[in-house]
C-alpha positions as CSV (number, residue, x, y, z in Angstrom):
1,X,166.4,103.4,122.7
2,X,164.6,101.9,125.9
3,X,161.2,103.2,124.3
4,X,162.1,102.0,120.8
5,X,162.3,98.3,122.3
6,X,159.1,98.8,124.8
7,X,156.8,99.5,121.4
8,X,158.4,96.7,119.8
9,X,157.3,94.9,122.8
10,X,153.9,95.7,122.5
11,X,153.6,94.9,118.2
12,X,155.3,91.8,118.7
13,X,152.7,91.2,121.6
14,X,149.4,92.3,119.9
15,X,150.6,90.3,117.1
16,X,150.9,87.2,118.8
17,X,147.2,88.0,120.8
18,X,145.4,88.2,117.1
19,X,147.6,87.5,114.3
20,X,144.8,87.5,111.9
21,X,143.9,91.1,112.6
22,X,146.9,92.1,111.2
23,X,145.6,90.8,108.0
24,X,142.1,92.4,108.0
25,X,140.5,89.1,109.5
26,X,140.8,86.9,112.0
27,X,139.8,85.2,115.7
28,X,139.2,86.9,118.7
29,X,142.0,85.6,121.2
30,X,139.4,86.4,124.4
31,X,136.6,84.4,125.9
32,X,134.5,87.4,126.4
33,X,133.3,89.7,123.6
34,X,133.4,93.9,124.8
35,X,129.7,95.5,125.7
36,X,129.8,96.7,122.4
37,X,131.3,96.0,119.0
38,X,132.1,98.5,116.1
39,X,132.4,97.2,112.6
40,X,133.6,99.4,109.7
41,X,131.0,99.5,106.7
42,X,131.1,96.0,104.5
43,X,132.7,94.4,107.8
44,X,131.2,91.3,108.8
45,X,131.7,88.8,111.3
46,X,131.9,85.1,111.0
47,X,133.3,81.7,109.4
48,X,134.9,83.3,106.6
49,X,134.7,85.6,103.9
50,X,132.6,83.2,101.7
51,X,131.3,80.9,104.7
52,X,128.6,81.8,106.7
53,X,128.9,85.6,108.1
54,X,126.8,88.7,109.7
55,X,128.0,91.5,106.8
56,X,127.2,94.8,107.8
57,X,126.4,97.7,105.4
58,X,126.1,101.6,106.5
59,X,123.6,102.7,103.6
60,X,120.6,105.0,103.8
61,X,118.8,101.9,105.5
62,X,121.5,100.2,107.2
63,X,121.5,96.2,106.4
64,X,122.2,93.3,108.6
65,X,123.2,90.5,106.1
66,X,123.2,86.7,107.3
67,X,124.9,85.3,104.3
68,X,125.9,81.8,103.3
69,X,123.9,80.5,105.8
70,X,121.6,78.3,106.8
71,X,119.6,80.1,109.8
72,X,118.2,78.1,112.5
73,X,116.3,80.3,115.4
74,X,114.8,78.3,118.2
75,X,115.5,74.8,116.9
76,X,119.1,73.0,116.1
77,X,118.9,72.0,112.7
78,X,116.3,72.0,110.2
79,X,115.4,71.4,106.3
80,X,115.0,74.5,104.8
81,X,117.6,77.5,104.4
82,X,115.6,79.7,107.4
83,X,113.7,77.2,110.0
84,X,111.9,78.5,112.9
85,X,110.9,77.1,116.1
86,X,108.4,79.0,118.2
87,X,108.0,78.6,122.0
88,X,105.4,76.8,123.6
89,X,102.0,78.7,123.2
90,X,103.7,81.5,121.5
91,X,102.7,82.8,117.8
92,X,105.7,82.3,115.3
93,X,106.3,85.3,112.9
94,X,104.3,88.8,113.9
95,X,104.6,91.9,111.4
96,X,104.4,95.4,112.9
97,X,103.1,98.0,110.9
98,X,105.0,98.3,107.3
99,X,104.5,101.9,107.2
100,X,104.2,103.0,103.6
101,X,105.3,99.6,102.1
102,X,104.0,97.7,99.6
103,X,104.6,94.0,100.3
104,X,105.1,92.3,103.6
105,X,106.3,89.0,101.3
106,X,107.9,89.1,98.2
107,X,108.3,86.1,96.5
108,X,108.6,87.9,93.0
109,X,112.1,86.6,92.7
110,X,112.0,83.0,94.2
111,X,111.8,81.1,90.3
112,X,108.6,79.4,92.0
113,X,106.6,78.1,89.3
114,X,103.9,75.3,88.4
115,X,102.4,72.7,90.5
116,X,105.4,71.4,92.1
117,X,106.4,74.1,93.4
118,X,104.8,76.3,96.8
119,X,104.0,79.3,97.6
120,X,102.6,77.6,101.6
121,X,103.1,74.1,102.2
122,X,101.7,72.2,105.0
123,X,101.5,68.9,103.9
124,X,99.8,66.9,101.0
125,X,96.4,68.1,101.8
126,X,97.2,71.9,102.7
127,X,99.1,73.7,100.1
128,X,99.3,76.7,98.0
129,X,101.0,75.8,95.0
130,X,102.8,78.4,92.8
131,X,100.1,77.8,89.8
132,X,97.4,79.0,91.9
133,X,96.1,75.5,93.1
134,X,94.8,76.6,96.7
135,X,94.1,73.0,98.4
136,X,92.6,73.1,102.2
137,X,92.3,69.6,104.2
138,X,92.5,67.7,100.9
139,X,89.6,68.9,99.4
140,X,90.2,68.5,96.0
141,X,93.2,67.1,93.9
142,X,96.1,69.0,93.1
143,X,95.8,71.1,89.7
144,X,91.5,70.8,90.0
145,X,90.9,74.0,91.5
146,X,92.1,77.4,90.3
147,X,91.5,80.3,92.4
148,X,92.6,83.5,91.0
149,X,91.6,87.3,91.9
150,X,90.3,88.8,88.6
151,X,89.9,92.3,89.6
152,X,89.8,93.9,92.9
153,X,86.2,92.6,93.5
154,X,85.9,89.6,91.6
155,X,87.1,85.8,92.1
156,X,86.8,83.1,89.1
157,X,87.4,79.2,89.7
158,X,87.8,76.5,87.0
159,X,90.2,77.2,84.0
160,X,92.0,80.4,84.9
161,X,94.3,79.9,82.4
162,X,93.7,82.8,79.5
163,X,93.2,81.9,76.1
164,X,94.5,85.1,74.9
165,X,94.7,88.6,75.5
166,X,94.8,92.1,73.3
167,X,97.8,94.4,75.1
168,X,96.1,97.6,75.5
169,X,95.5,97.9,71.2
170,X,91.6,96.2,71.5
171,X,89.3,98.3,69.6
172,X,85.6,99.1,70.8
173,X,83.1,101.4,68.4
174,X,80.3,102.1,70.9
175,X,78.5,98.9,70.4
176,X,78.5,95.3,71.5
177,X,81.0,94.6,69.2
178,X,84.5,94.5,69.7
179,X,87.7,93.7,67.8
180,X,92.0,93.3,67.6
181,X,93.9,96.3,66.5
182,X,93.1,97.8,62.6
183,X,89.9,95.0,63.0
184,X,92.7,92.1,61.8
185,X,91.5,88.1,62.6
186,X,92.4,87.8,66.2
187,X,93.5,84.3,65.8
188,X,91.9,82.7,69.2
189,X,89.4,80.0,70.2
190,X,86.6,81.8,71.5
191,X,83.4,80.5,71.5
192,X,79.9,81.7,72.8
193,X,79.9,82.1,76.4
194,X,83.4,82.7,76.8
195,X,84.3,84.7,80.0
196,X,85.4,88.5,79.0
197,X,87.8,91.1,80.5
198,X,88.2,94.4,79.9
199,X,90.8,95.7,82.5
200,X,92.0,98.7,81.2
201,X,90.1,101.7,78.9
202,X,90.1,105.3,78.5
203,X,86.2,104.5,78.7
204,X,86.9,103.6,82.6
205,X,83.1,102.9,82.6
206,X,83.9,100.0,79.7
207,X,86.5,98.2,82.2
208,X,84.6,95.3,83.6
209,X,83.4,91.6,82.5
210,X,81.5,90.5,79.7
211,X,79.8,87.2,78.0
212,X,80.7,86.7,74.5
213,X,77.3,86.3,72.3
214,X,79.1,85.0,69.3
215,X,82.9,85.0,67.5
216,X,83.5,85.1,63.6
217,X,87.0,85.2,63.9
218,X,87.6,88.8,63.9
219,X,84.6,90.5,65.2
220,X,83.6,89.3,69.1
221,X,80.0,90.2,69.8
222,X,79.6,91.0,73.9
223,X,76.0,90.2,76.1
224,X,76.8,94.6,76.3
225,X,77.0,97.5,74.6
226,X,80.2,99.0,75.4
227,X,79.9,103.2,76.2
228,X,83.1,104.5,74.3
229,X,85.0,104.4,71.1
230,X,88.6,103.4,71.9
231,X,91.3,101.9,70.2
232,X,93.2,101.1,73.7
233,X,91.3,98.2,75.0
234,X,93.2,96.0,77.4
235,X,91.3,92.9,77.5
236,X,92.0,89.3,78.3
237,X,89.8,86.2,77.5
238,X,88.9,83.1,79.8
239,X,87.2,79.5,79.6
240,X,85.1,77.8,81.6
241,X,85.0,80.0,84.7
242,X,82.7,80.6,87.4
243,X,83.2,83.9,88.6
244,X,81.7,85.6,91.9
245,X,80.9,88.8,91.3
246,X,80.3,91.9,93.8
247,X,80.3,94.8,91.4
248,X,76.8,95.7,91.4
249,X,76.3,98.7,93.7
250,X,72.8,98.7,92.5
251,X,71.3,95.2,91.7
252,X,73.7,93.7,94.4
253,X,76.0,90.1,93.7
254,X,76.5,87.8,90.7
255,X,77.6,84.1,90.6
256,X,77.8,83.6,87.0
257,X,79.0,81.0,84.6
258,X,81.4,80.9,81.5
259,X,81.0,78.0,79.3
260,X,83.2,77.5,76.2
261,X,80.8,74.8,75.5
262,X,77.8,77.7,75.8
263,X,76.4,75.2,78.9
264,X,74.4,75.9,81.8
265,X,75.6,76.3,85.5
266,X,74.5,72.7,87.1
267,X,73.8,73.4,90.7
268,X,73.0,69.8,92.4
269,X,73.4,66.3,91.2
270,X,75.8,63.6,91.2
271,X,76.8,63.6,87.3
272,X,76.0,66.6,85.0
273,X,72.3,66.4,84.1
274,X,71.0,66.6,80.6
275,X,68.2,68.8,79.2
276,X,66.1,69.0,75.6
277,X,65.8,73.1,76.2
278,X,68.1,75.4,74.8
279,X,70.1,76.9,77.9
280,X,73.4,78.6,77.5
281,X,76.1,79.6,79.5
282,X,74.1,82.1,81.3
283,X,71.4,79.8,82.4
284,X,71.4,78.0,85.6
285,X,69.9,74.2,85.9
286,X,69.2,72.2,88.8
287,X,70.6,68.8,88.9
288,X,68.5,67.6,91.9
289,X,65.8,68.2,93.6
290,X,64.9,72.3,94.4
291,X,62.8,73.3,98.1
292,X,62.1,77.0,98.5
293,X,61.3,77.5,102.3
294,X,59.3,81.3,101.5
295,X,57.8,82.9,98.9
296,X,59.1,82.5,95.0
297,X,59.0,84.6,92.7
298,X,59.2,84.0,88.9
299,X,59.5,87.6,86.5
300,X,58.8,85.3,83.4
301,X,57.1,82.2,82.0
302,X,57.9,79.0,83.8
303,X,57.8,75.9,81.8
304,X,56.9,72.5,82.2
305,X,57.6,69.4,79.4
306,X,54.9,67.0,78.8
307,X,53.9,65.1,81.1
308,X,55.4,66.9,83.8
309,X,53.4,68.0,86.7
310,X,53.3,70.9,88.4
311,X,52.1,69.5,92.0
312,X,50.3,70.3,94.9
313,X,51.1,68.5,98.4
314,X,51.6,68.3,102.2
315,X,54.4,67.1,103.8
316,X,54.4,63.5,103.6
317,X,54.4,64.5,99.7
318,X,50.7,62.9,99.4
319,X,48.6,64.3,96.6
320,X,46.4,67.1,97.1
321,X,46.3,68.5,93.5
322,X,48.7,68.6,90.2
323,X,48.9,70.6,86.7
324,X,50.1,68.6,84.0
325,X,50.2,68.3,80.2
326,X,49.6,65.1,78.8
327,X,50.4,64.4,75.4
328,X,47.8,64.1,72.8
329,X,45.3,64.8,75.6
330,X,45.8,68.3,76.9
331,X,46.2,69.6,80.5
332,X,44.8,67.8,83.3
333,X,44.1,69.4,86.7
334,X,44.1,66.9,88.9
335,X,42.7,66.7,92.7
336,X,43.0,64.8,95.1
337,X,40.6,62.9,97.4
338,X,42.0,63.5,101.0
339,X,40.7,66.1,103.3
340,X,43.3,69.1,101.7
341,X,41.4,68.1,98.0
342,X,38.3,66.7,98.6
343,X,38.3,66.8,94.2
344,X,37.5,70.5,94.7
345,X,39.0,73.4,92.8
346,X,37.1,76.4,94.2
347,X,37.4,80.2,92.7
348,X,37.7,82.7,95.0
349,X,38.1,86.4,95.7
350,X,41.9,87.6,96.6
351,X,40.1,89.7,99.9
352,X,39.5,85.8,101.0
353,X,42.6,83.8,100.6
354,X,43.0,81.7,103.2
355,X,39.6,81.3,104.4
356,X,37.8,78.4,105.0
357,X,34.8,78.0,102.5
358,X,33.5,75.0,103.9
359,X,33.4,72.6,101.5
360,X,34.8,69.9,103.5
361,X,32.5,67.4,102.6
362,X,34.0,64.6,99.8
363,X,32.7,65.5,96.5
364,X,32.1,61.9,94.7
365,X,33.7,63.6,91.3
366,X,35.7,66.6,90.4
367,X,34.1,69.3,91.1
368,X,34.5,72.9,89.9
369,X,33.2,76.0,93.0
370,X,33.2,79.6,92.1
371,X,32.2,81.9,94.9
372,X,31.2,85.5,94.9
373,X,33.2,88.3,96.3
374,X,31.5,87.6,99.7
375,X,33.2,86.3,102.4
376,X,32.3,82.6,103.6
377,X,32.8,84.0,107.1
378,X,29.3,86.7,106.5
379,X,27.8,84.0,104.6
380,X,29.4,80.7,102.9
381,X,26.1,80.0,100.5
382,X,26.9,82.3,97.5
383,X,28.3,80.0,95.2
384,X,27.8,77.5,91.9
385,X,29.3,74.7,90.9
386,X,29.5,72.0,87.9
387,X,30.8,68.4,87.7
388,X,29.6,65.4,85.9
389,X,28.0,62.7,88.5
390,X,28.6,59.8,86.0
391,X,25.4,60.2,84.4
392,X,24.9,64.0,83.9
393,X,26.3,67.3,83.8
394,X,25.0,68.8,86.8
395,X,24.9,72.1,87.6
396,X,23.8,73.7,91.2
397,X,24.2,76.1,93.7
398,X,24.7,77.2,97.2
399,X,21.7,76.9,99.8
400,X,19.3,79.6,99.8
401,X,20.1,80.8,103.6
402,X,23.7,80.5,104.9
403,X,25.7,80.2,107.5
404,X,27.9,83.2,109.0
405,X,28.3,85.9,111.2
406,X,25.4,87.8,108.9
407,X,24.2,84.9,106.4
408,X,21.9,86.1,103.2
409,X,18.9,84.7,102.1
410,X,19.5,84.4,98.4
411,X,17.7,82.5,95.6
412,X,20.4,80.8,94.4
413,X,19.2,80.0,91.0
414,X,21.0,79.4,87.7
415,X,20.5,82.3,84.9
416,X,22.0,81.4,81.2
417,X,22.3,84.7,80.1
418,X,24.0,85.1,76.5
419,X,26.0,88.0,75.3
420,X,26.3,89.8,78.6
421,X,22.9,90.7,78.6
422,X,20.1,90.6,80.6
423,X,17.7,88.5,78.5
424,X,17.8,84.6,78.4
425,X,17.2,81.5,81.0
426,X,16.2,81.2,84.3
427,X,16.2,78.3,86.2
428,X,14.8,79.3,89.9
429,X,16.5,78.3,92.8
430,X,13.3,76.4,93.6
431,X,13.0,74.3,90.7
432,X,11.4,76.0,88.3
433,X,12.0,77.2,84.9
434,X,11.9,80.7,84.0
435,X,12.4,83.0,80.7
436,X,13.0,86.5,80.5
437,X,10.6,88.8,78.6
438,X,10.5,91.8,76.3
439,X,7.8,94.4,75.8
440,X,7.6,95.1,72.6
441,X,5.2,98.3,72.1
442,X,4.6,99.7,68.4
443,X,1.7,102.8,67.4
444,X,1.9,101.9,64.0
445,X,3.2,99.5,61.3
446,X,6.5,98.3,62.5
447,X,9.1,95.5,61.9
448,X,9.6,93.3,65.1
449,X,13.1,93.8,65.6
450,X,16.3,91.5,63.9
451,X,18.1,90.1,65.9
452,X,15.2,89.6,68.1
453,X,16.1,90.0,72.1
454,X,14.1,86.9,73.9
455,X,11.7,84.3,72.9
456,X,8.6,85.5,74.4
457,X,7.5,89.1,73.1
458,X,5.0,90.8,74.5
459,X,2.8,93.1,72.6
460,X,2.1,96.8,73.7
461,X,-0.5,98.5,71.5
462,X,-1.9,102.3,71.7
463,X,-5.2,102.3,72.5
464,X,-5.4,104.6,69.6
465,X,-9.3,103.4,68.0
466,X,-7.4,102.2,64.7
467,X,-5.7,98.4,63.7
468,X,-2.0,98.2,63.3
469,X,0.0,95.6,61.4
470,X,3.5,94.3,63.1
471,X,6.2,93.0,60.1
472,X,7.3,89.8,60.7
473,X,11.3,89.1,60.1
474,X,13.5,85.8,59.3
475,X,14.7,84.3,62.3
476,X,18.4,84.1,63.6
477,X,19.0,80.5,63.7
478,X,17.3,77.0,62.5
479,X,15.0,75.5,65.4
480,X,14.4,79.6,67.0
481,X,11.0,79.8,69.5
482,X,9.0,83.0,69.1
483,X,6.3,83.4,70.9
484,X,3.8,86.5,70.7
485,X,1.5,87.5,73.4
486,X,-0.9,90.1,73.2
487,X,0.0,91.8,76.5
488,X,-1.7,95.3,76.8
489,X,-3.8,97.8,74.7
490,X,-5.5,95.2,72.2
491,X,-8.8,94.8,71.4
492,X,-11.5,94.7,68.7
493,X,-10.6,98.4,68.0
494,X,-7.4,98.3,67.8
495,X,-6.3,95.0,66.6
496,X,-2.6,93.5,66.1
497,X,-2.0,91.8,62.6
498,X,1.2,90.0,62.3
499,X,2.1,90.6,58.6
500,X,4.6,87.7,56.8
501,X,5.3,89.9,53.9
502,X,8.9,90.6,55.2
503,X,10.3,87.2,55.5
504,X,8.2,83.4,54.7
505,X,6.2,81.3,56.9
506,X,4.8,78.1,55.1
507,X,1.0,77.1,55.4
508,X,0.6,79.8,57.9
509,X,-3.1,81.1,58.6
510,X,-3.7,84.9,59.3
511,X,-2.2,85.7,62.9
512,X,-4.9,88.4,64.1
513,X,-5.1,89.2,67.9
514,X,-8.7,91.6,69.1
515,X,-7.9,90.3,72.6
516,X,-5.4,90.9,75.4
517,X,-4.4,87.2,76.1
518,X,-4.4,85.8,72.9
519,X,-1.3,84.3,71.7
520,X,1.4,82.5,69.0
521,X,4.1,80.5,68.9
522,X,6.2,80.3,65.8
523,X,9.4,78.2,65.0
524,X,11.6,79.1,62.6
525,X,13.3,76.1,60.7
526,X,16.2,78.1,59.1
527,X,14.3,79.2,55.8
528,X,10.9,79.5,57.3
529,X,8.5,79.9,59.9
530,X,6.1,77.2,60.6
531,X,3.3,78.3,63.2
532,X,3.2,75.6,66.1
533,X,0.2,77.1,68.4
534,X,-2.0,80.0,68.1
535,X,-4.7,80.8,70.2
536,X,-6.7,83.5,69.1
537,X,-10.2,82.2,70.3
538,X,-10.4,83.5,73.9
């Protein structure tokens, strides 16, 4: 009986200590918690079973839930439903490793959505709003730049937004053409030089992005040939982009542009800059000025508009020389007069770029040089030029001896030799006038030959006792100078007739030559000859 009232003792006791244990919940009657505290699975500790709690949960991962809650850790209130307050100079959230995880942040489930609402928000000017808006230091207005990653090594800005999409039924036939499933009318604004993405194909090869050329409606024609014939083409469809590009392993980067409008990509300028050409989406124009600080290179024709120059010049941007076509004129090559132009234009050999070929020395007009192969530093005379001294044409040359580390003596004279022959006009580098000759040597009765070579023939006879007869021909061309020299192996016994039967020479007296020496000049006046001089009377 004494240990029946002794237990009672003790219930009535514990009861009064924590009466809300009895019940499953309640305060701890103590002011100092044990070392350590077991909790049964689902147990929590805290303001109440729907106030804010630590729940508990023994599962395969065990949980610690902090529910109902708003969590403050290192600060005493705050705005947000977890607020943090790092130490002085500390960092504020560090990750370990995540092991074989997938996401560090998961913000899947948050309803986040649009332009009002954040992903990272800092203030007004640095933000990362749920519709992709990425805005550093206030460098653009909200909603103006997109950001978006494409593929795994690709980023487009400006209109992210698709215009439409084919679910994985897309239909490729090997070709640059592509279309919706069973070839139907697709239904979407596309337009040339719309931005292209196949993401997904059994043809991984096809997977990529694409320019389209043109759009009926039903059958979009691609900038490429796709490889395979599939009927699984995942693709999705985008408008003014500019995407950055690093999927050439071969060729290297892209920065290309996608125009709905089929527009160039305007690099420079303070407002977008207008052009007569035809350039599309995948041409680039420069909206200001353009400096290349080394060595350009152009693998196609480069164009200028009339009356645009293609210029020559220093530093200070001063004139040294310009191309330019001028309308109803034609193009003008334009030099300048300071000591970089001097009105030269000189032609020289590759071997001696960059040499000086000392023609420093202002030329009073424009004047064309072209040098031989030799270089001005052996010897800087070898050259001819033309220009017009506001009288003449004038043509001359280089001084007979030059200047050099071995300089040439060299005539220096001016031949006019038609055809690419040998025959024609000499004028000697001292002056004087010189034409080229041709032996002409016959044992019997021959025609002088048509087209004759030069104008001065001379004849070669055989020294054979017996007269010969030479057969005149028409000439080539009205106002034509023959003249006929008996040069060698003529004389009384073996004379040189020149017969006219072969062609017409008006008022013409027999043309006989017994004497080395003698000689005829004949003109021809388009239908005839007319004998000018003859001097057979040595």
């Amino acid at each position: 009986m004494r240990f029946k009232k002794t237990f009672l003792a003790l219930i009535l006791s514990a009861a009064l200590l924590f009466p809300s244990l009895a019940a499953g919940a309640g305060y701890f009657g103590m002011t100092k918690l044990p070392d350590n505290l077991l909790v049964n699975d689902g147990g929590w500790i805290g303001l109440g079973a729907a106030k804010c709690r630590l729940v508990f949960n023994d599962t395969t991962a065990d949980e610690l839930q902090i529910l109902d809650c708003l969590v403050q850790i290192g600060a005493a209130s705050g705005a947000g439903m977890l607020n943090i307050t790092s130490l002085a100079n500390e960092d504020g959230i560090v990750f370990g490793s995540l092991g074989t995880a997938t996401k560090m942040i998961d913000g899947s489930g948050s309803g986040l959505s649009g332009g009002s609402d954040y992903w990272i928000y800092n203030d007004a000017n640095n933000y990362w709003a749920a519709d992709g808006t990425l805005i550093v230091a206030g460098g653009a207005p909200a909603g103006s730049s997109y950001i978006t990653d494409l593929s795994t090594n690709s980023i487009a800005i400006g209109n992210i937004t698709a215009i439409g999409s084919w679910a994985g039924d897309g239909v490729s036939n090997g070709t640059t053409t592509i279309t919706d499933v069973g070839g139907a009318a697709h239904g979407l604004s596309l337009a040339a030089g719309d931005l292209v993405h196949i993401t997904d194909s059994t043809t991984s090869a096809d997977e990529g992005f694409y320019r389209i050329v043109s759009d009926n409606g039903t059958l979009v024609v691609l900038d490429r040939a796709l490889a395979g014939t599939e009927t699984d083409l995942a693709v999705t469809f985008y408008k003014d982009v500019i995407g950055f590009f690093a999927t050439d392993s071969t060729n290297g980067q892209r920065i290309m542009n996608y125009s709905h409008q089929d527009k160039p990509l305007q690099i420079g300028g303070d407002t977008l800059a207008a052009t007569g050409h035809s350039l599309a989406s995948m041409d680039v124009l420069i909206g200001g000025k353009l400096e290349v600080n080394n060595a350009a290179h152009f693998d196609s024709d480069i164009w200028l508009t009339e009356n645009k120059r293609f210029m020559f010049s220093g530093s200070s941007n001063s004139q040294y020389g310009s191309l330019r076509i001028h309308v109803d004129d034609g193009v003008h090559w334009a030099v300048g007069t300071d000591t970089y132009g001097n009105r030269n234009v000189i032609f020289i050999d590759g071997a001696n770029t960059g040499k000086d070929h000392d023609h420093d020395t202002l030329s009073a007009n424009p004047t064309v040089f072209i040098h031989s192969v030799l270089s001005p530093d052996t010897s800087n005379n070898q050259w001819g030029s033309f220009t017009h001294d506001q009288e003449d044409f004038v043509i001359t040359t280089g001084v007979n001896v030059g200047t050099g580390s071995a300089p040439t003596t060299d005539d220096n004279g001016v031949k006019i030799f038609p055809r690419g022959g040998t025959q024609g006009l000499i004028v000697r580098g001292d002056g004087f006038i010189a034409h080229t000759t041709a032996t002409f040597a016959f044992t019997t009765e021959v025609d002088i030959n048509d087209p004759l070579t030069t104008s001065i023939l001379l004849l070669d006879g055989d020294n054979d006792g017996e007269n010969d007869a030479i057969d005149l021909q028409d000439g080539d061309v009205a106002g034509q100078l023959l003249i006929l020299i008996a040069a060698v192996d003529i004389d009384v016994n073996d004379t040189a007739t020149i017969n006219m039967a072969d062609t017409t020479c008006t008022n013409c007296p027999a043309v006989v030559f017994d004497k080395v020496g003698e000689s005829a000049t004949l003109n021809w006046t388009g239908s005839t000859w007319v004998v000018q001089v003859i001097n057979t009377a040595l």
